[in-house]
C-alpha positions as MATLAB code, in Angstrom:
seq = 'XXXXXXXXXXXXXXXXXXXXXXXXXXXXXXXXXXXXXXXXXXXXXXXXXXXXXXXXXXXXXXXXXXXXXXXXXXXXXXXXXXXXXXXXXXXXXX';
ca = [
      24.535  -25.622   19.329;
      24.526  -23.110   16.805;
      23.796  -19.551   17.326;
      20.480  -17.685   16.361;
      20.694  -16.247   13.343;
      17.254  -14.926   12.851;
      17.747  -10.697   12.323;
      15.237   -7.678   12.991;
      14.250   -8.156    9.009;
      13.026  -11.218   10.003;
      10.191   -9.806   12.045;
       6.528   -9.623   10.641;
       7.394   -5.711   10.078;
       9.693   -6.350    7.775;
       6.763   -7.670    5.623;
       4.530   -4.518    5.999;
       6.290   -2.643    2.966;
       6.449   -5.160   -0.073;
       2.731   -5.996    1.111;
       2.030   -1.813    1.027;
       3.861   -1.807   -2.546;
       1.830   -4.937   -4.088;
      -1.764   -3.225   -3.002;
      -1.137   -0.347   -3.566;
      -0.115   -1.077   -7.676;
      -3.330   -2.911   -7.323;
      -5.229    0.112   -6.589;
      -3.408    2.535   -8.773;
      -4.021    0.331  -11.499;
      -7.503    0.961  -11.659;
      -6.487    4.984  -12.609;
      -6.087    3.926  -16.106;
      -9.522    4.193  -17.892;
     -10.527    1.660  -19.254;
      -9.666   -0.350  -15.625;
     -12.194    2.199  -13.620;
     -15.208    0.612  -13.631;
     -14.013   -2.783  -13.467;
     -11.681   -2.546  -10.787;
     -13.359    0.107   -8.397;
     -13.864   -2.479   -5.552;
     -10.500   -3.167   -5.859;
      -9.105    0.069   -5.569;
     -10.878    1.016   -2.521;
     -10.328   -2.389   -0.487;
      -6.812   -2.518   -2.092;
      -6.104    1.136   -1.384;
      -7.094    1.635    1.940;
      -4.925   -1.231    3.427;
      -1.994   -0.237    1.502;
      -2.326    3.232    3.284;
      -2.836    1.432    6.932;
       0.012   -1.267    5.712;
       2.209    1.757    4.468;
       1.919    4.027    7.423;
       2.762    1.108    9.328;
       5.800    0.139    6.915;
       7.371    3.627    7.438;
       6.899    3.754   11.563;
       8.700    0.333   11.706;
      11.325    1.303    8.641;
      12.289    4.424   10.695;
      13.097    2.260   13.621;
      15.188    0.172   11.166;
      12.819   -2.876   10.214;
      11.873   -3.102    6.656;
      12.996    0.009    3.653;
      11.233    3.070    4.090;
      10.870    3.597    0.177;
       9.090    0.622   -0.273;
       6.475    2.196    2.486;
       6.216    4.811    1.314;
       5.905    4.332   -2.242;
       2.991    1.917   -1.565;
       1.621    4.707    0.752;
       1.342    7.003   -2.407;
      -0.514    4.509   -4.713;
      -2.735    3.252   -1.910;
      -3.911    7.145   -1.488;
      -4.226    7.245   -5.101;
      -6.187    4.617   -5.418;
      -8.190    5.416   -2.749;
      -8.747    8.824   -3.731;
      -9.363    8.031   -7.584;
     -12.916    6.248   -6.839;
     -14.282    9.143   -4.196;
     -13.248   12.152   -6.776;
     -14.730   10.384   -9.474;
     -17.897    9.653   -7.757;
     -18.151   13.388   -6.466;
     -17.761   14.673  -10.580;
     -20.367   12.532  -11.501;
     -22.910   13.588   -8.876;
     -22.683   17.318   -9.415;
];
């Protein structure tokens, strides 16, 4: 019988960053002008779980599952694309 050769980066946390990192381009992609309007559902679904993914992605990445830059670089464009919607909608109300 062979041995196991499953690995700690085969655990579901080693999934958590490159899932941060795809939603969170999503929502930083709606930044660019002409994409505002069109994709501002998308930006604040896709943003906020790439934050909640990301922050998840780094706790497990600095216990050695998963690559922390891959966390935290989805972290960053999930806040921004989180972000982008509310501080528009706050210029445009005052």
């Amino acid at each position: 019988m062979s041995a196991s050769t499953t690995g700690r980066a085969d655990t579901p946390a080693g999934g958590l960053s490159p899932t941060a990192l795809v939603l969170g381009t999503m929502a930083a992609a709606g930044v660019w002008p002409t994409l505002t309007f069109g994709l501002l559902p998308v930006m604040v679904v896709a943003g906020g779980l790439a934050v909640t993914f990301g922050l998840a992605g780094v706790h497990h990445a600095r216990r050695g599952v998963g690559q922390l830059w891959t966390a935290v670089t989805g972290t960053v464009l999930g806040t921004v694309g989180l972000l982008h919607p509310l501080v528009l909608l706050m210029a445009l109300s005052g």
